[in-house]
N, C-alpha and C positions, 0 to 999 in steps of 0.2 A: 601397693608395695613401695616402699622406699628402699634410697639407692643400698641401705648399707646391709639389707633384709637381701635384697637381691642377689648382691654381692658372694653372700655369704651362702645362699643357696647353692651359686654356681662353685663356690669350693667345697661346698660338701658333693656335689654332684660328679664333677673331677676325681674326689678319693684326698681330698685335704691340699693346702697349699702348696707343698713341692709338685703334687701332680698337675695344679691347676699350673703353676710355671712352666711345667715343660711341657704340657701342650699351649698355652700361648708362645713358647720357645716354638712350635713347631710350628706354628702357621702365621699369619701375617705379620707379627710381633718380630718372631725371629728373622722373618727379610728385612724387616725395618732397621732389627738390630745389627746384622750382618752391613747391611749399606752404610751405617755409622761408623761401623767399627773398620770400614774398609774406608772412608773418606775424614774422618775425623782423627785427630791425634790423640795416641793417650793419655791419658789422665786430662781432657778437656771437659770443661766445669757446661754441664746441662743443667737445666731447669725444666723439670718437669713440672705441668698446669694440669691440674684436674689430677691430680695419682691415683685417684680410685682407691684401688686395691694395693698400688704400690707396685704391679707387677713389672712392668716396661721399666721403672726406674731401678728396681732391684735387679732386674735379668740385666741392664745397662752398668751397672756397679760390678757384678759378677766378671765384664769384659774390660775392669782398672778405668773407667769412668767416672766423673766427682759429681754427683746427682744430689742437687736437690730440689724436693718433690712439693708440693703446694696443694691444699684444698681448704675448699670451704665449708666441708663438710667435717665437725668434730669426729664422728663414729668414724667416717673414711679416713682419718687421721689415723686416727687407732689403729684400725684393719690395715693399713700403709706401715706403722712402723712396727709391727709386727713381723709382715712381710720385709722390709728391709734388715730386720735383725736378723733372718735368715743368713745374711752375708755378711754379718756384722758389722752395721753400719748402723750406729742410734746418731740421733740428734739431727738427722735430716731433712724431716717432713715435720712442712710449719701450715700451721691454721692459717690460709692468709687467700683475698678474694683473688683474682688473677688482674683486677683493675688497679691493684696495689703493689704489685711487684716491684715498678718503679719505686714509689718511697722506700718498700720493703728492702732492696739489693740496691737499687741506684742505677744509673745506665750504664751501658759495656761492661754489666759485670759477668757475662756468660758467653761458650762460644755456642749453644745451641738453645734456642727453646722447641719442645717438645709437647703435642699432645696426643690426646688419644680418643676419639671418641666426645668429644667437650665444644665443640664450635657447629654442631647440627644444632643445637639447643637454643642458637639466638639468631638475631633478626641482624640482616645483611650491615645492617648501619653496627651492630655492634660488635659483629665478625671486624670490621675494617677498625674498629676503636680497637680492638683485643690485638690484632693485628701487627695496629703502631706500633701500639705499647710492648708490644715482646720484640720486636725489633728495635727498642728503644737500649732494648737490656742486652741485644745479642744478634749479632751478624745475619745468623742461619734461623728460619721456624720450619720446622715441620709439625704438620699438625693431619691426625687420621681422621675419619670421614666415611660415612656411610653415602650411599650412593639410589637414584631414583631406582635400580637396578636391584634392588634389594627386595627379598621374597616379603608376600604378605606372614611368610611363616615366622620370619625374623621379625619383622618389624612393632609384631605382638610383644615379643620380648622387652618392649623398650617401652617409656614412660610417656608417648602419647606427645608429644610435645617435639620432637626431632624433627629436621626436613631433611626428608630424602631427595635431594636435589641433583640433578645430573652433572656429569662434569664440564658440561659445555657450560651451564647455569656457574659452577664455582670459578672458572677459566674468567669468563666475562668481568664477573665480581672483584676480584683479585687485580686481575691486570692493569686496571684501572689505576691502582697506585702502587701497586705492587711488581718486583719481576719474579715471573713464575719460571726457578731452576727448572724443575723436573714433576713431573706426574708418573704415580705407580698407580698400578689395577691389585688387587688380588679381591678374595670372598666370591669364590666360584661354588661353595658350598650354602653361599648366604642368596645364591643366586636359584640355587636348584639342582646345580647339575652337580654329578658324583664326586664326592671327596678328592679322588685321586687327579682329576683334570687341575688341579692345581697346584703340581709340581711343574706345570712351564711357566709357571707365573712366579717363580722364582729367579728365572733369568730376568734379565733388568730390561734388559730391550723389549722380551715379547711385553713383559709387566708394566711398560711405557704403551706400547702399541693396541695394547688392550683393556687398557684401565677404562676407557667410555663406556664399557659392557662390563663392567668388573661391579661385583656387591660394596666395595671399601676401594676407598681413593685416598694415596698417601702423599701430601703436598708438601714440594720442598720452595721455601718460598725466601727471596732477600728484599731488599729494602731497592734496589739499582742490581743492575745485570753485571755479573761477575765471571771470572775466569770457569769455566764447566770443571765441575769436579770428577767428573765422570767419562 
């Protein structure tokens, strides 16, 4: 199965794109998105890597945010600016690799980069290149992240190629030249346990305190140690 086959399973399985929004709106998307919208100013210019679907960056646009989305993938292009037209926003999402951004936009041209699901895919040495470079273009990256913690149920769903790596393993990686703001936990459903035990992983504190046992790790990462936004 390819990504964009995938993709499209999981919005027909949802009940069509607005449903598949607002359940990503409801679970770990939506605290990502709420954290943003609680520490970032409006109408501050994101760059979303990897858009997929488009979703995170359309649900981000929906909260007066300037998003624009990035893939390498043609068809996921498509599937993205479809979903972004939902909020009527054309001309956003551009075919472009994420090692080109820099030429693409230029440096400091963003206050956040953003991903989702897109840095399990590659090997540590080009986690830290992907890294620079988005920090080249923007103060702030947060980037989502599956975790060793993650069910064999889940992890059939994915394309074979991901590392589900712990978060002491991402922690080590990072710090090295990176300062790591903050660490969230949430995917207590990616883990096993009932749907509902992950309403306290919506507070920010236990969602810090518990992210090493968490299905999905959400990383807020700057370039040099900064003022806590939180």
């Amino acid at each position: 199965m390819i990504w964009e086959e995938m993709y499209a399973n999981k919005i027909k399985h949802a009940g069509g794109i607005d449903r598949y929004l607002q359940k990503k709106e409801r679970r770990s998307v939506g605290a990502l998105i709420k954290r943003i919208k609680n520490n970032l100013a409006p109408g501050s210019q994101i760059l979303e890597v990897g858009t997929g679907t488009g979703a995170v960056g359309a649900l981000l646009t929906k909260y007066g945010f300037n998003v624009t989305a990035i893939d390498n993938n043609q068809k996921m292009v498509e599937m993205a600016e479809k979903t972004f037209e939902l909020f009527n926003k054309t001309n956003v999402v551009h075919l472009t690799d994420a090692k080109d951004i820099i030429k693409k936009f230029g440096s400091n041209s963003f206050d956040c980069v953003i991903s989702h699901g897109m840095l399990e895919h590659y090997s540590d040495s080009e986690i830290i290149h992907f890294l620079k470079t988005q920090l080249s273009v923007a103060p702030l990256v947060i980037f989502v992240v599956p975790t060793n913690f993650m069910s064999k149920k889940y992890r059939s769903k994915g394309f074979g190629d991901e590392r589900y790596l712990s978060t002491k393993y991402w922690k080590g990686l990072i710090k090295k030249d990176f300062f790591i703001q903050f660490i969230f936990g949430f995917g207590f459903k990616e883990i096993g346990l009932p749907h509902p035990f992950e309403v306290i992983l919506k507070n920010n504190i236990i969602s810090r305190i518990l992210a090493p046992i968490c299905g999905i790790n959400e990383f807020w990462v700057t370039s040099k140690r900064s003022k806590s936004i939180f």
